[in-house]
C-alpha positions in Angstrom: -132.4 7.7 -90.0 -131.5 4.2 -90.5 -128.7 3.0 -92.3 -129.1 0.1 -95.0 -132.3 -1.0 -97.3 -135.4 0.0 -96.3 -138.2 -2.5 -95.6 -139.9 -2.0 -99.1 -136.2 -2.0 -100.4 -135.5 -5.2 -98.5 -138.6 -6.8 -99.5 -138.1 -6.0 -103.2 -134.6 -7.2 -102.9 -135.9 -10.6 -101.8 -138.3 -10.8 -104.8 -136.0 -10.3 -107.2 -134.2 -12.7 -105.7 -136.6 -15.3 -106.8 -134.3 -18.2 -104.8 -132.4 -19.0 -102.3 -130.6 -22.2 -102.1 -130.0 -21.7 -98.3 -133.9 -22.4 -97.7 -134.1 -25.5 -100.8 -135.7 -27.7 -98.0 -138.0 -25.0 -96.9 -141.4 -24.7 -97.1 -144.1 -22.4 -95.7 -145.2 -18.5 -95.5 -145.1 -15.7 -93.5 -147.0 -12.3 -93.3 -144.9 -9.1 -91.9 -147.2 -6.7 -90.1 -145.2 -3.3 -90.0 -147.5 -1.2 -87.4 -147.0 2.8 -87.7 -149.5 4.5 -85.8 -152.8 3.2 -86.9 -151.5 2.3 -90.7 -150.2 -1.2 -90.9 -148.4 -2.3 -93.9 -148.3 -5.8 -94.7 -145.6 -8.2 -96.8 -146.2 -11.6 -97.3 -143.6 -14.0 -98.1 -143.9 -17.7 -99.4 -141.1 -19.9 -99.9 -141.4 -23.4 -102.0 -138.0 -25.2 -101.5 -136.3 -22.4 -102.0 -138.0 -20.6 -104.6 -139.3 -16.7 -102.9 -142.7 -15.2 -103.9 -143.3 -11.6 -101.7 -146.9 -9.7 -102.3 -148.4 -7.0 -100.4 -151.4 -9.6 -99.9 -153.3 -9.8 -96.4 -153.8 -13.6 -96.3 -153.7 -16.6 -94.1 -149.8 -17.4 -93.4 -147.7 -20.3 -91.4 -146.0 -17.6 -89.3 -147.1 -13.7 -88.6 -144.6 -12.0 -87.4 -146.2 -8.2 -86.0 -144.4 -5.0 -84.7 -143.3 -1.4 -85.2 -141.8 0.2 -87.9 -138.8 1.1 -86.3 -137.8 -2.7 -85.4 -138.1 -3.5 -88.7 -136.4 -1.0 -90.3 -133.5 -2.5 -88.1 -134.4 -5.7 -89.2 -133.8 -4.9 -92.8 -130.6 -2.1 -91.9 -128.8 -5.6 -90.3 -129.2 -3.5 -86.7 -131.9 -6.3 -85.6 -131.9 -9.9 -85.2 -135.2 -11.0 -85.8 -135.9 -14.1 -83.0 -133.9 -11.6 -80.1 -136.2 -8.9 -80.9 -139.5 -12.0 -80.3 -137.6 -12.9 -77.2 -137.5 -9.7 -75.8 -141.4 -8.4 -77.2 -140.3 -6.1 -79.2 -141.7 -8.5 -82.3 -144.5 -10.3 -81.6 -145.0 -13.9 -83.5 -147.9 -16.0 -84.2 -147.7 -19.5 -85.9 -145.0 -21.4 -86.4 -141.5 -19.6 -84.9 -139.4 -22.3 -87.0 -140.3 -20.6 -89.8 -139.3 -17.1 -88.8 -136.0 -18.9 -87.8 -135.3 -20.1 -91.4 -136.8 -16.8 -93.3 -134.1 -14.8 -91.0 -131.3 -16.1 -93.4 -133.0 -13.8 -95.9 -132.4 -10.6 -93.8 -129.0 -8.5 -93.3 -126.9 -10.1 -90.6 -126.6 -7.7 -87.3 -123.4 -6.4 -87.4 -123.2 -6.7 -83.7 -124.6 -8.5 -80.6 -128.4 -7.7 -79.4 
């Protein structure tokens, strides 16, 4: 198992969080697609200059950002940086990458290299 927040936990976590002043010039969305087996579970993030809405909604986004469970859970346990994972496949994004850049301040630091 995992160590850390899970992915629900992480996304909770980030609504409660309601802002972020390290994203106050950011603006756009993104929709998580978690695939486990034939179940995908969805998570869709806006940010407004700063301020953090998350929903389980299925809707149009900026950025997509698609893979397996287990990557994110490592995303959200700090075991998985977010644009090495894209770079190596492992995540697959759609829209605009600059945006999964910013949003990756939001997620636990990897506590070491990828």
């Amino acid at each position: 198992m995992t160590a850390g927040p899970s992915i629900q936990e992480l996304f909770e976590a980030l609504a409660r969080r309601e802002y972020e002043p390290l994203l106050d010039k950011a603006v756009g969305s993104a929709r998580f697609d978690i695939v486990d087996g034939k179940r995908v579970e969805r998570w869709f993030v806006a940010i407004d200059k700063g301020h953090i809405r998350v929903s389980r909604k299925n809707t149009r986004a900026d950025t997509i950002v698609r893979g397996h469970r287990r990557s994110f859970e490592r995303a959200a346990a700090g075991q998985l940086n977010a644009m090495a994972a894209v770079l190596r496949g492992e995540l697959v994004i759609e829209g605009d990458a600059r945006f999964l850049v910013r949003l990756q301040r939001l997620f636990p630091r990897p506590s070491r290299r990828q």
